[in-house]
Structures are given as structure tokens and as C-alpha cells.
N, C-alpha and C positions, 0 to 999 in steps of 0.2 A: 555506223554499225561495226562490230568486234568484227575480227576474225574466228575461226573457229580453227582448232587442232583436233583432228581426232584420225582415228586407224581403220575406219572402216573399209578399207581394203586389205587389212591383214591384223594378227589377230597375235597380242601377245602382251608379256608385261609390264608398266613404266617401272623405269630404273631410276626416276629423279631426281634429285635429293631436293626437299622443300626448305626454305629457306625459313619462309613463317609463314604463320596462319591470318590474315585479313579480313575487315568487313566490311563489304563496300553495301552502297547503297542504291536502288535501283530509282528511275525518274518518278515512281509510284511510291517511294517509301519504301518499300522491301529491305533486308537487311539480307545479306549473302554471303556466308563466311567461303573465302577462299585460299585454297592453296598458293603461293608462289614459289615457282621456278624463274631464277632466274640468270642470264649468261649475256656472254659476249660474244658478238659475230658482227665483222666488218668493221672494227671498231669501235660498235655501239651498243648500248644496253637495252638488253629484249628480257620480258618479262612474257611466262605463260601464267593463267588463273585457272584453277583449275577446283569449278564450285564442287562444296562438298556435300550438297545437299545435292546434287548429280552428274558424281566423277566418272561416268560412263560417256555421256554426253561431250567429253573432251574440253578442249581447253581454251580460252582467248587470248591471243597473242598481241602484245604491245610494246613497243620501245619504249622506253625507260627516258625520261629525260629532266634536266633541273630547270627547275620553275625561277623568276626573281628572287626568291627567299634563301635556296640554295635545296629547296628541298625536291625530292625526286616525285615525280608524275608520271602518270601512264596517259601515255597520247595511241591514239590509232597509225595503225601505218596505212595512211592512204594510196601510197603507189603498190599497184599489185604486183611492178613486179621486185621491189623488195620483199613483198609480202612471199610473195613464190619464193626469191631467194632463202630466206627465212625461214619456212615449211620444208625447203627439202634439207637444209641444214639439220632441224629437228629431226628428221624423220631417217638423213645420216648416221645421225647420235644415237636414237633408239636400234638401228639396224646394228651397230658394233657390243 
């Protein structure tokens, strides 16, 4: 399961800069165009999605990483607490 970014504890407006527009696919077929953000922290590359069929609902958070091809993939972060590192990193950058 994603993670999820969102502000419902406070209330204001993303400054992101999108990198490009994606469409990923869901396990049903669905087709879901999304936003990407994406940056660096700790090293490593983290990607937020951010669907635009409900950019209220916030975002999914994933490291970025290269596959055998050389091409980049979105894996889940399964340690939570990278994942908490991660979140208050974002939630950093939106506060400045």
C-alpha cells in the first residue's frame, strides 16, 4: 500500500514545481493521470503523485529507483521510519 501526503492538519497552498504529467494504471485497469514531484533527501530519490482526478486527497510518496534497464521506478517505502523521515522533510519544504 502507498503512502499518502496530505495537510489535514493545516491548511494552505502547494508550491511544487511538477516535473510531468503520468498515467499510471491501477490493478483493475483504471488509468490515472498524475502529477510528479520529485526531489532529493538523504541521498536518494523520492517521487510524490499527486492524482489529478483528486488533487485534494494528497499525494503518494515513493523512492525513486533504477530498475536492470537503467530505467527509473517507483518502489514503496516500507520502513516507516524513513517514511516519517520523508513526510516531515515535505511538510519542512511546504512550511518555508
Amino acid at each position: 500500500m502507498a503512502h499518502r501526503h496530505g495537510h489535514d492538519d493545516h491548511d494552505h497552498e502547494h508550491d511544487h514545481e511538477f516535473e510531468e504529467i503520468v498515467v499510471l494504471e491501477d490493478e483493475d485497469g483504471n488509468e490515472h493521470e498524475c502529477a510528479i514531484y520529485d526531489f532529493e533527501f538523504e541521498g536518494r530519490s523520492y517521487a510524490v503523485l499527486f492524482p489529478l482526478d483528486d488533487p485534494e486527497d494528497g499525494g503518494l510518496i515513493y523512492r525513486l529507483e533504477l530498475d536492470e534497464a537503467g530505467d527509473e521506478v517507483l518502489m514503496e517505502i516500507e520502513d516507516d521510519e524513513e517514511f516519517q523521515r520523508v513526510v516531515a522533510f515535505l511538510e519542512a519544504e511546504d512550511d518555508n
